[in-house]
C-alpha positions in Angstrom: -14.7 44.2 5.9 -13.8 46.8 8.9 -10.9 49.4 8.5 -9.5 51.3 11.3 -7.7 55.1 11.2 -4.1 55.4 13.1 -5.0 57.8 16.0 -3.1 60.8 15.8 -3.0 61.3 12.2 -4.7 63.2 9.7 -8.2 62.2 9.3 -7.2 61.7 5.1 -4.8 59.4 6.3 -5.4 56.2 4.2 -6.7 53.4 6.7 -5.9 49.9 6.6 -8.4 46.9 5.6 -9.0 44.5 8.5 -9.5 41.5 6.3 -12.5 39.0 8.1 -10.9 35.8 9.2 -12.3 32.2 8.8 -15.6 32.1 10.5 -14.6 28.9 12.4 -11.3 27.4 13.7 -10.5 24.4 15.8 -7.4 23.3 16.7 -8.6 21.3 19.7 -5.5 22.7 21.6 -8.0 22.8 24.7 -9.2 19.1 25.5 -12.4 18.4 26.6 -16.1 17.8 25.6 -16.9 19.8 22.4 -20.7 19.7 24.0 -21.2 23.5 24.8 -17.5 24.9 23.8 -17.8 27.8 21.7 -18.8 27.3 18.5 -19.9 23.8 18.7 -23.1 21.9 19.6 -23.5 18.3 19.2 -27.0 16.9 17.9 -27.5 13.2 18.5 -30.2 10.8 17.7 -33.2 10.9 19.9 -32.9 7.7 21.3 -29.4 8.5 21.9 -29.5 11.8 23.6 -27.0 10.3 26.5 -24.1 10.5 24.0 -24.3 14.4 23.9 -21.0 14.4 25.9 -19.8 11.4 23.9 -17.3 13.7 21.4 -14.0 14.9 22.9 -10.6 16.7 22.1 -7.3 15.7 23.5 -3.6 16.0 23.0 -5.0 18.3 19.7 -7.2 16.0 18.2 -10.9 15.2 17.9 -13.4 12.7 17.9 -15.7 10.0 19.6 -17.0 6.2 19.3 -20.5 6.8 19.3 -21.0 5.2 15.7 -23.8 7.5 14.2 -25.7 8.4 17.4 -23.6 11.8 17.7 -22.5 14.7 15.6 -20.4 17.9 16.5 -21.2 20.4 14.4 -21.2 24.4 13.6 -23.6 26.2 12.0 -22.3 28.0 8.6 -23.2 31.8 7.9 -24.2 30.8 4.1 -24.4 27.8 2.0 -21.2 28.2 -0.3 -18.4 28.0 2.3 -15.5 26.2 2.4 -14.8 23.3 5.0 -11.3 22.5 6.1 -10.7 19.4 7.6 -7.1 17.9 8.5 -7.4 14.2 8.7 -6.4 12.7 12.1 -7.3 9.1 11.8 -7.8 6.6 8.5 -11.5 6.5 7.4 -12.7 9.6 8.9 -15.3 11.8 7.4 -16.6 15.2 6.9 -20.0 15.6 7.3 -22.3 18.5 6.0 -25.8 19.7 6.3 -26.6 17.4 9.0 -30.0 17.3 10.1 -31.6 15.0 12.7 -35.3 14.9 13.2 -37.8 14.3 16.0 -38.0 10.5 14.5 -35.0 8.8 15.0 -35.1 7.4 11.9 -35.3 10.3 9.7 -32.1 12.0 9.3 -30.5 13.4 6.7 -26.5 14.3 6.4 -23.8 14.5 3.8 -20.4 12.8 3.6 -17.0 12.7 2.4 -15.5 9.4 3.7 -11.7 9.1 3.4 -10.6 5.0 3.5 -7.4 3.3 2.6 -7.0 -0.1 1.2 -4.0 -2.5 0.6 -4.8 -5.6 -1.3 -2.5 -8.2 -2.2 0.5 -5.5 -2.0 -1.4 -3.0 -3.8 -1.4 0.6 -1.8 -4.5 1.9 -2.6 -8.0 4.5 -1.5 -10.9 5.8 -2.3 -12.3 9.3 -1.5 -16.6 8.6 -1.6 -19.2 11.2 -1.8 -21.8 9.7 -0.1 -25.9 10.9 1.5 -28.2 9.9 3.8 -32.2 10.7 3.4 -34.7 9.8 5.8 -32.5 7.7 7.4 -31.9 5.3 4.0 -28.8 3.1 3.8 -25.9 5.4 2.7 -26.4 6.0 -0.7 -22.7 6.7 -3.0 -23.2 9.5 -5.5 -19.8 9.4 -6.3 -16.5 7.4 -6.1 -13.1 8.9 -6.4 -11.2 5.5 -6.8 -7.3 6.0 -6.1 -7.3 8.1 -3.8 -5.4 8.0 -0.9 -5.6 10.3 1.7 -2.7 9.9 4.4 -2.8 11.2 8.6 -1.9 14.6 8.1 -3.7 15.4 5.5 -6.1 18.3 4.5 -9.2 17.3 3.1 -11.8 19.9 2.0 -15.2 20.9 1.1 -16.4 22.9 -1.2 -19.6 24.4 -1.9 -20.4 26.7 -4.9 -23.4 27.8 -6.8 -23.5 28.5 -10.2 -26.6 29.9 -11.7 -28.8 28.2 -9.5 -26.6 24.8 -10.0 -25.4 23.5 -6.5 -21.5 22.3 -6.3 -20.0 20.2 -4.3 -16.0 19.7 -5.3 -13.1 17.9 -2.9 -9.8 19.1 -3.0 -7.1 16.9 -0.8 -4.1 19.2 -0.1 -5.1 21.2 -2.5 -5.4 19.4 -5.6 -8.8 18.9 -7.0 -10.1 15.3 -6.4 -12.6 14.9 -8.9 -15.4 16.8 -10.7 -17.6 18.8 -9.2 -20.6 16.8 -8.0 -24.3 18.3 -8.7 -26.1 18.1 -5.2 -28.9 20.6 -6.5 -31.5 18.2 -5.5 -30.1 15.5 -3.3 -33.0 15.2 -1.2 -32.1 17.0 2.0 -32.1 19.9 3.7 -29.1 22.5 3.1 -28.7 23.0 7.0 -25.2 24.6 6.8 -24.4 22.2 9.7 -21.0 20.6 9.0 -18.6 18.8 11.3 -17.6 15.4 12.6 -19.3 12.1 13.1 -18.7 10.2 16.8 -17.6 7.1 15.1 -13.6 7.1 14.8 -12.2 8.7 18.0 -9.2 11.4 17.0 -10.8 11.3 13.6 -9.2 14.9 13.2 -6.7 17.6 13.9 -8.7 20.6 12.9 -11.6 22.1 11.6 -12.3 25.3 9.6 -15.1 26.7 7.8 -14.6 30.0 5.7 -17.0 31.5 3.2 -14.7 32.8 0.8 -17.1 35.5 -0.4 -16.5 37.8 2.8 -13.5 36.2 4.5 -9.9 34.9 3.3 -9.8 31.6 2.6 -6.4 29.7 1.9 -6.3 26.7 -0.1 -2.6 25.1 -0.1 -1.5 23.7 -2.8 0.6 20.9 -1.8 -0.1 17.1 -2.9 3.5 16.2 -2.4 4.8 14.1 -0.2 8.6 14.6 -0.6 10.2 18.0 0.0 12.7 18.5 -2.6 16.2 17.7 -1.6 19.0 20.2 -2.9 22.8 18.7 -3.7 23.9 20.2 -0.7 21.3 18.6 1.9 19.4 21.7 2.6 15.5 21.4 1.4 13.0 23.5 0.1 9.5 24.0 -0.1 7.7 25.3 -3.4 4.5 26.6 -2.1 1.4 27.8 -4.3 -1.5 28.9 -2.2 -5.3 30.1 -3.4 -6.6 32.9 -2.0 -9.5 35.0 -1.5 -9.5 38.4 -0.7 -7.1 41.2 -1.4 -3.4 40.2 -2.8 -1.5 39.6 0.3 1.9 41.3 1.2 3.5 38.1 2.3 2.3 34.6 3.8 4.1 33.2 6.6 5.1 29.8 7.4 6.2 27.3 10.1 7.4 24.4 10.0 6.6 21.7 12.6 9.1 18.2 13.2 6.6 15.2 14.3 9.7 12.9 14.8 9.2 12.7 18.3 5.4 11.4 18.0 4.1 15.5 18.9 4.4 19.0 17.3 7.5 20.4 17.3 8.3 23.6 16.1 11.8 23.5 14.0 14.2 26.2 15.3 14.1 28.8 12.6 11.6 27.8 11.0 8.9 29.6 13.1 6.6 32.3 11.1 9.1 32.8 8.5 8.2 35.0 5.5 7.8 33.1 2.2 11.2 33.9 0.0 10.5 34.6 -3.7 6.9 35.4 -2.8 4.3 37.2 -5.5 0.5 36.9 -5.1 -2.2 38.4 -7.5 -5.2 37.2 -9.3 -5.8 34.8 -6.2 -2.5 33.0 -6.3 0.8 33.3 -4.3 3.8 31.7 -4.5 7.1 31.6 -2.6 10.0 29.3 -1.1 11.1 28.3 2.1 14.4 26.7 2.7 15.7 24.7 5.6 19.4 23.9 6.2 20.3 20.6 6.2 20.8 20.4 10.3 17.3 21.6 10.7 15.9 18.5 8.8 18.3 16.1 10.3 15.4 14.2 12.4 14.5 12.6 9.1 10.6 13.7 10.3 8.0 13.9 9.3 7.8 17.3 8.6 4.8 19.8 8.0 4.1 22.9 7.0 1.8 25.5 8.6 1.2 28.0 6.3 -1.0 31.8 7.6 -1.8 34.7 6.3 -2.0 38.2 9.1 -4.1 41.0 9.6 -2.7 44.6 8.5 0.6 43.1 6.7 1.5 41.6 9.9 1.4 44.1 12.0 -1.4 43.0 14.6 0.3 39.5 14.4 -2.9 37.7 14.7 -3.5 35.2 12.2 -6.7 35.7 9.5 -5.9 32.3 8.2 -4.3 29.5 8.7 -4.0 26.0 6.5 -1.7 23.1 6.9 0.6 20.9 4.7 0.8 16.6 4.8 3.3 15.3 6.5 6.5 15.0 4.2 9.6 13.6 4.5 13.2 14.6 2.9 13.8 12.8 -0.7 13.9 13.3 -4.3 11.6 13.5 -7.1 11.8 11.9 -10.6 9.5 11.7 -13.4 9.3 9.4 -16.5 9.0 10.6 -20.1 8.7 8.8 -23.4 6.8 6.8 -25.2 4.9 3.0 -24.0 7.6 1.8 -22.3 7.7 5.1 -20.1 4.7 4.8 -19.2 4.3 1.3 -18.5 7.7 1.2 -16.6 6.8 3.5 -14.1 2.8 2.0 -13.7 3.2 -1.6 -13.8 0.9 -3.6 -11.4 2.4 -7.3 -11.0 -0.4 -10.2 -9.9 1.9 -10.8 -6.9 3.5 -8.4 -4.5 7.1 -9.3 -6.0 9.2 -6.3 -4.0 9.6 -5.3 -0.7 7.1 -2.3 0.0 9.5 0.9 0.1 8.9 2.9 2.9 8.5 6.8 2.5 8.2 6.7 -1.3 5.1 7.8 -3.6 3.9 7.4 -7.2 1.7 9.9 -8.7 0.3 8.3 -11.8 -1.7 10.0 -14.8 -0.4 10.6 -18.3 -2.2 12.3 -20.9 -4.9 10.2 -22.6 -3.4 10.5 -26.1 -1.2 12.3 -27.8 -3.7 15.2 -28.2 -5.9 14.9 -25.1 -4.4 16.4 -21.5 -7.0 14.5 -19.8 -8.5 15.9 -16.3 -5.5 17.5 -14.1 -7.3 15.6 -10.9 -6.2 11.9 -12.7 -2.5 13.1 -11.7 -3.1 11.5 -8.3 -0.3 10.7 -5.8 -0.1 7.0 -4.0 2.6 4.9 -1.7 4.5 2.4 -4.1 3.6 -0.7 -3.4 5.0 -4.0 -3.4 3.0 -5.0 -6.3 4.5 -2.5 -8.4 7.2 -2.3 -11.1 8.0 1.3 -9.7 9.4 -0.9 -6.1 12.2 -1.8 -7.6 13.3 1.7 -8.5 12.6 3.0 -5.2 14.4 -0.2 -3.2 17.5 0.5 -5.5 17.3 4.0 -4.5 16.7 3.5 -0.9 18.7 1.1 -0.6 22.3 2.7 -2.6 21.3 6.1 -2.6 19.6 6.4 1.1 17.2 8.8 -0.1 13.0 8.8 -0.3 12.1 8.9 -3.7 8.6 10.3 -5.6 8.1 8.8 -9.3 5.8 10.4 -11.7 4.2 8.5 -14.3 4.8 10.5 -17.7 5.0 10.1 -21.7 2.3 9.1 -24.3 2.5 5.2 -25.8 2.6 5.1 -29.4 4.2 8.8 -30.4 7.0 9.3 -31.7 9.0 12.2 -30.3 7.6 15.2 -32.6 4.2 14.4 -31.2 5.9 15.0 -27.2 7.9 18.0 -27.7 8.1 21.2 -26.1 4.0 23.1 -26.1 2.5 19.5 -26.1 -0.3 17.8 -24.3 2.7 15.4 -22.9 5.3 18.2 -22.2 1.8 19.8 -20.0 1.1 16.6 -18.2 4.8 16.4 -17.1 4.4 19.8 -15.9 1.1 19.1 -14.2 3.4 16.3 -12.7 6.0 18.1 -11.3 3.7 20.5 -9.6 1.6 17.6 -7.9 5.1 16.2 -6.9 6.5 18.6 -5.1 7.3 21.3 -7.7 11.1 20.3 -8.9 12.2 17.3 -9.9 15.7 15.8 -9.5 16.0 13.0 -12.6 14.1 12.2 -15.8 13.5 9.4 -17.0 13.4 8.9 -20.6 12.9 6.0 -23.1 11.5 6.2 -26.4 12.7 5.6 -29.7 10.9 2.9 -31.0 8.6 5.2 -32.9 11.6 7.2 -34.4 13.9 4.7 -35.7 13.6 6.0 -38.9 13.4 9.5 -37.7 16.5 11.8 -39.3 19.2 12.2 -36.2 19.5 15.7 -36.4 15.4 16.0 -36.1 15.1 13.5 -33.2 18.1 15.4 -31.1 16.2 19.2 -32.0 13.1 18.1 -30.8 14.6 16.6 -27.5 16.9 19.0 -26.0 13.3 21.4 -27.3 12.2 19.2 -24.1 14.5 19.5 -21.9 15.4 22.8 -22.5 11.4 23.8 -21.5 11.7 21.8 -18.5 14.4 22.8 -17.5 13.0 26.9 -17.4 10.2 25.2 -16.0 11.9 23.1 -13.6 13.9 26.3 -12.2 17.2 24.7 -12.1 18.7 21.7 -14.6 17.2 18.7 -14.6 19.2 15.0 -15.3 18.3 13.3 -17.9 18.4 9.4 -17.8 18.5 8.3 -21.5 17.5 4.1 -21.4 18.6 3.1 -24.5 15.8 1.7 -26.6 14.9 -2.0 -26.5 15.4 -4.8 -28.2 12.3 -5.9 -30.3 10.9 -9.2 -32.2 12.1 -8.7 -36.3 8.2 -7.9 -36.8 8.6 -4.3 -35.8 9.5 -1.6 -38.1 12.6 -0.7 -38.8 15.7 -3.2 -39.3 18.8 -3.9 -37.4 21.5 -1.0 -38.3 18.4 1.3 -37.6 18.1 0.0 -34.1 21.6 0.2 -33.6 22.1 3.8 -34.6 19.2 4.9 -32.1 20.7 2.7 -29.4 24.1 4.7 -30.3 22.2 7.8 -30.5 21.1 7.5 -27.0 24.8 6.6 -25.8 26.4 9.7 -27.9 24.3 12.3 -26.0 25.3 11.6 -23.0 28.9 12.4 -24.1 27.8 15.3 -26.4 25.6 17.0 -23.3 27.5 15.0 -20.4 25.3 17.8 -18.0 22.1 17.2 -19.2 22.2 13.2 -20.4 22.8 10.3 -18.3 23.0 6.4 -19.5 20.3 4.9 -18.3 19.2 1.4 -18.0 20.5 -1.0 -21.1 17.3 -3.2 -21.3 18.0 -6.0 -24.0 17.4 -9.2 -22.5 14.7 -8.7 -20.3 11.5 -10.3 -20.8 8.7 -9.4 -23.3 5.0 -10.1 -23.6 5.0 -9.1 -27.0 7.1 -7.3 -29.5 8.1 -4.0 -28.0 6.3 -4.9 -24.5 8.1 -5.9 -21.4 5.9 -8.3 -19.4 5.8 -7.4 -15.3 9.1 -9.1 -14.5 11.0 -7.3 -17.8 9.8 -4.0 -16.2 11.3 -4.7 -12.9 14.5 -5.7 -14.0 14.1 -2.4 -15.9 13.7 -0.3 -13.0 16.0 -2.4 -10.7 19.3 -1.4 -13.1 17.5 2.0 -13.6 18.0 2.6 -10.0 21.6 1.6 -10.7 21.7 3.9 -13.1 20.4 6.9 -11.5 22.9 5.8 -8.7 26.3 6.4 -10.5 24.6 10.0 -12.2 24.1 11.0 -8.7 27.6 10.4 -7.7 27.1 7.5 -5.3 28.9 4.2 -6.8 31.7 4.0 -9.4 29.7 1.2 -12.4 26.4 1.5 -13.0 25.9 -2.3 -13.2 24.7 -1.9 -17.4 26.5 -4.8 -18.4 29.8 -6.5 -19.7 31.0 -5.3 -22.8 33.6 -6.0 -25.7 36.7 -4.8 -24.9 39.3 -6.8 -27.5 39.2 -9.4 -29.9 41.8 -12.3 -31.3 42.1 -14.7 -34.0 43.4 -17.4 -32.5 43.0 -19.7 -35.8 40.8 -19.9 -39.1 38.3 -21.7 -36.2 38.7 -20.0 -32.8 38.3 -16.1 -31.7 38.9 -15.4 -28.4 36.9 -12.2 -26.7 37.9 -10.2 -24.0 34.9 -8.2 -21.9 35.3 -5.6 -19.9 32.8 -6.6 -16.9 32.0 -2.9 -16.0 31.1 -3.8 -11.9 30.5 -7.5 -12.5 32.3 -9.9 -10.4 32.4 -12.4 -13.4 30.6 -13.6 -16.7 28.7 -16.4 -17.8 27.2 -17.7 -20.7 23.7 -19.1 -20.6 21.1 -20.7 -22.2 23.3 -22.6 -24.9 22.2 -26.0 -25.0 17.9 -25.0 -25.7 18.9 -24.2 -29.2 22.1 -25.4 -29.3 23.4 -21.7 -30.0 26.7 -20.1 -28.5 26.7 -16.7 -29.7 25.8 -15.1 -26.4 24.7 -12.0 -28.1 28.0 -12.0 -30.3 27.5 -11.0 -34.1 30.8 -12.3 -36.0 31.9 -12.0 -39.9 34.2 -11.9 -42.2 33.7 -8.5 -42.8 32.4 -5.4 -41.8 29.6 -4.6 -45.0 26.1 -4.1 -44.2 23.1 -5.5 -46.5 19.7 -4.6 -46.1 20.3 -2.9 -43.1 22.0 -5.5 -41.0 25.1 -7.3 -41.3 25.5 -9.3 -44.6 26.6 -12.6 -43.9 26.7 -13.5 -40.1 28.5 -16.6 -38.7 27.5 -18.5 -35.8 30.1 -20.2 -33.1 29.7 -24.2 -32.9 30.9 -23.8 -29.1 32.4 -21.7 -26.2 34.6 -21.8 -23.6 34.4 -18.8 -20.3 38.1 -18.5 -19.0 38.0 -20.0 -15.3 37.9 -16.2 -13.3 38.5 -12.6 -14.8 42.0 -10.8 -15.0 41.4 -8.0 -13.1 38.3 -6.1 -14.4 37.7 -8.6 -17.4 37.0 -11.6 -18.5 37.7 -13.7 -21.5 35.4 -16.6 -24.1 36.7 -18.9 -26.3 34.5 -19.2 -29.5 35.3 -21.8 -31.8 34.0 -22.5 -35.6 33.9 -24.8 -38.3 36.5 -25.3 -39.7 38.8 -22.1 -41.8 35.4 -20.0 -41.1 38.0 -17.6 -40.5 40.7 -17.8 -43.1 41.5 -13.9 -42.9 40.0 -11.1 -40.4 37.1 -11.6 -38.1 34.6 -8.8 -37.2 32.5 -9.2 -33.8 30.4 -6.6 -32.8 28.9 -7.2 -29.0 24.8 -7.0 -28.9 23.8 -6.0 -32.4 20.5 -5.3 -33.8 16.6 -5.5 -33.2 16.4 -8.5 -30.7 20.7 -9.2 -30.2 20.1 -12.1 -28.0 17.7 -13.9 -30.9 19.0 -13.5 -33.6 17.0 -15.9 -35.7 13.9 -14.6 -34.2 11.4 -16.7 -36.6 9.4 -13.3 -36.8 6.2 -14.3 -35.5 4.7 -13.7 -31.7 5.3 -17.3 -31.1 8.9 -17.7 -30.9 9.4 -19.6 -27.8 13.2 -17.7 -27.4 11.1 -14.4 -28.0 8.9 -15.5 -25.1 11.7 -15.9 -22.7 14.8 -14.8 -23.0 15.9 -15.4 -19.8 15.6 -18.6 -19.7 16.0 -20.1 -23.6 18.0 -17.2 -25.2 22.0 -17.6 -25.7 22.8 -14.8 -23.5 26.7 -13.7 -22.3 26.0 -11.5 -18.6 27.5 -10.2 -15.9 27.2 -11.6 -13.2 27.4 -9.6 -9.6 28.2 -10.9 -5.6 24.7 -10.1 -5.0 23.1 -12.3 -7.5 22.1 -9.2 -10.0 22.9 -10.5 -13.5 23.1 -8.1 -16.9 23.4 -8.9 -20.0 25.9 -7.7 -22.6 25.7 -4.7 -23.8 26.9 -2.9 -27.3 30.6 -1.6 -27.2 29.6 1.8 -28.4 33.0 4.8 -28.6 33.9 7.8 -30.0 35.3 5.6 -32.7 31.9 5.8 -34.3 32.5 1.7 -35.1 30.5 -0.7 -33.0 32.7 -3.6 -33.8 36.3 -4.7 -33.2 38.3 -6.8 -35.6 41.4 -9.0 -35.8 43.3 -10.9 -38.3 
């Protein structure tokens, strides 16, 4: 490290560090053969020598068809540096300690190889660590499945030594991709010669190699995909970077608009200092913020992040590392128990959805309710068509407008005491939200199954305990989507008035905390696999009226599609009761499934009165038939039940969706029930039916009342 003395001054006058830059930087801003520019030499193959001019740069990008005849490389200073390497075309590799014999067939190189794949819907990668010795086939030492790297992105190696232990670890954007990988004796020569192969042409954008021990080195932290969009259309950027070398005084960043196909600096947005910003102990941190007008090309975005020599004041740039390319949205994250996390991972056998474009999952959740598991499993992918988490994002494109990152979260099998605040769980969401962007808009949360016999009072503590963490963590409120809990096969613990009061539970906080808790999805009738399970379809119905859901929280429609409910009740005659339902958004009702089991119920639960036995209703009576009045009145819609005869001879009770499994209400209590199997198609079922075809079933009639039924004499 040099320093230098202001002229002029007293010779005690403190002098200024001038902090060493990266050893090597290409950003192929100057086109032409890489053969013989500074910096660069290319080694080919003997019997290939003619393709030393065979690698090029143009219009800021690199690369050559030459298949494995040519290399441009650059010889390190040491062994342990870092190589930077922004990705410029799909399957393009970094290659490292590359050396190429007098016999052609003896050559010896390192790789990371970057590929994408999309199988039957399924948006998926790999990130492969990969050698070559003597010339043998390519040999894989190690497989990052699930990876996907994207154009844009910033794909790096490192090398490390620890007592006498060779290291080679990946980080993409930032994030660690996988263990470190043992290369102490893999066969080859450490060369210190890394660049790029001649087989992909513009296989990158840049190319950087610092040795972190003598120069600064930036790594920048930023998996995400989406930049967090605030309530009034302006966005911001949450940006973590590693550093080496002394604690900067500020990091400065640009922002560049590739709308238009080239890089475009955004008006601005040029060498801004971070906001916010503190670094020490090797990490900084700071926000930038863009005004709504600024963003308004809809992008991609990316952001060019540098740190200067002497505080800024020689303006020349001692480092420099790039973002992805991002596009405005918004960032949720599930949390919960099984159906959480099953929700929001669901891979379907066919691609059942439309693929959303501009929208990401990052999956990983902790591997029980006492393990984290490794941070690098938190990995970030495109949703794909195949995926239960599509029909969120479709909903969310499609009524909200907006690009949408989901994170996976929650631990199946826990009830809520083993996912509160200072938990593996609450950890992994936090690991989540740093991956995803670093704020998060909505929560997803369903649980309960595991705490229906939980007291109230310890269930509510424990989550506003949550929410309150996440939302100090979170740096501003977050919204909290409560899906009321399932319905479930009578085989499951806990009885009906116990299912009920945590279905009402979930309804009452949302008017208790109407800031904090929204109503999310009401999930009843869609279809399981096995007692508590949804099967593929059941999730995506799920996340299709999630979307819904999240829609009317944000403000964007009026009903949030959950679902007729009971709105009055008349005894016609000792044998006929006439309902009235509100149809909450629905265009009109219907009544289905009646003639498999020759049931008409429709999810009702009627009596003679309102006592409870063994923690359901005590005597239940069943309709003989039903009637759907022609088209609503206005916003409701009437049925016509009728009974044997004087089944009524004083007051009815009906209560609308009651209990473990309300549309089966003689579930036989084994895994075989046929209605249990599919309740969309077998199960007596009153829904709401909407001019796009969506259909919901009944929902309970839950008020402040504190009664879940309505009455009449």
């Amino acid at each position: 490290m040099s320093t230098v003395n202001y002229f002029g001054f007293d010779p005690n006058a403190p002098s200024v560090a001038l902090i060493a830059g990266p050893e090597f930087r290409d950003d192929f801003t100057t086109s032409g053969n890489l053969n013989g520019r500074p910096g660069w030499f290319i080694e080919t193959r003997p019997t290939f020598s003619g393709q030393a001019n065979a690698l090029s740069s143009a219009n800021g990008k690199a690369g050559g068809t030459t298949g494995s005849a040519a290399f441009a490389l650059h010889t390190a200073s040491v062994e342990t540096v870092r190589v930077q390497f922004k990705v410029g075309a799909y399957g393009a590799a970094l290659h490292h300690h590359v050396n190429i014999a007098a016999v052609d067939a003896e050559r010896d190189w390192l790789n990371i190889n970057v590929s994408t794949t999309v199988s039957s819907g399924l948006q998926t990668g790999t990130i492969t660590f990969a050698k070559v010795v003597n010339g043998a086939s390519l040999s894989n030492i190690a497989i990052l499945q699930q990876w996907r790297a994207e154009l844009g992105d910033t794909l790096e190696s490192d090398f490390t030594e620890v007592a006498g232990v060779k290291y080679w670890t990946c980080y993409l954007n930032g994030q660690q991709a996988g263990a470190p990988v043992d290369i102490t004796s893999w066969g080859g020569a450490f060369t210190k010669k890394h660049g790029i192969i001649g087989n992909i042409a513009s296989s990158t954008d840049s190319f950087q190699i610092t040795d972190p021990a003598t120069q600064v080195a930036l790594r920048l932290f930023m998996p995400g995909r989406t930049i967090y969009r605030n309530s009034d259309g302006s966005v911001t950027w949450r940006i973590k970077v590693y550093y080496t070398g002394p604690d900067p005084d500020a990091l400065y960043a640009t922002v560049y608009d590739l709308s238009t196909g080239s890089e475009v600096a955004v008006s601005g947005l040029t060498d801004v200092a971070l906001s916010s910003f503190a670094a020490a102990s090797g990490t900084a941190t700071g926000t930038l913020t863009a005004t709504s007008s600024q963003v308004s090309s809809g992008g991609p975005f990316f952001v060019r992040v540098t740190r200067k020599r002497l505080s800024a004041l020689l303006g020349a740039n001692t480092s420099v590392v790039d973002g992805p390319y991002q596009t405005v949205g918004e960032i949720d994250i599930a949390n919960g128990q099984s159906l959480a996390v099953a929700a929001f991972s669901q891979t379907l056998t066919t691609a059942t959805y439309s693929q959303p474009t501009n929208c990401w999952h990052l999956e990983g959740v902790p591997t029980n309710g006492s393990t984290l598991g490794a941070s690098y499993t938190r990995r970030l992918r495109p949703v794909s068509g195949n995926t239960s988490t599509a029909a969120l994002a479709n909903v969310v494109k499609t009524v909200s407008s907006v690009n949408l990152t989901i994170a996976s979260g929650g631990v199946s099998g826990t009830a809520i005491a083993v996912r509160g605040a200072g938990s593996v769980c609450q950890a992994a969401l936090k690991e989540s939200i740093d991956r995803a962007g670093g704020r998060i808009h909505f929560v997803h949360h369903v649980d309960g199954q595991s705490d229906v016999t939980t007291a109230q009072a310890s269930y509510i503590a424990a989550l506003q305990a949550i929410y309150d963490d996440l939302d100090a963590y979170n740096g501003t409120p977050v919204k909290v989507l409560l899906h009321p809990i399932a319905s479930c096969w009578k085989n499951s613990t806990g009885n009906d008035e116990q299912w009920q009061d945590m279905r009402r539970l979930h309804w009452k906080l949302t008017q208790d905390y109407p800031s904090r808790y929204f109503l999310g999805a009401f999930t009843l009738d869609c279809q399981h696999f096995d007692s508590l399970h949804f099967n593929g379809d059941g999730y995506g119905v799920m996340n299709t009226r999630a979307g819904w859901a999240r829609a009317k929280a944000r403000g964007d429609v009026a009903n949030d599609r959950n679902g007729p409910s009971l709105y009055s009740v008349t005894r016609v005659d000792a044998q006929t009761v006439y309902c009235v339902y509100d149809l909450n958004g629905a265009d009109s009702l219907e009544l289905v499934n009646t003639a498999y089991a020759s049931e008409y119920h429709g999810g009702m639960s009627f009596s003679t009165a309102a006592t409870k036995s063994g923690g359901t209703i005590a005597t239940k009576l069943y309709p003989t038939g039903a009637t759907v009045d022609a088209s609503p009145t206005g916003t409701r819609q009437g049925i016509t039940f009728t009974f044997a005869a004087n089944t009524f001879p004083g007051t009815v009770y009906a209560w609308g969706a009651y209990g473990k499994n309300p549309f089966n209400p003689n579930d036989n209590n084994t895994n075989t029930d046929p209605i249990n199997l599919d309740l969309a198609n077998k199960a007596s079922m009153i829904r709401g039916v909407y001019s796009d075809g969506m259909k919901v079933a009944l929902r309970p009639r839950f008020t402040t009342d504190s009664l879940d039924y309505l009455s009449a004499a």
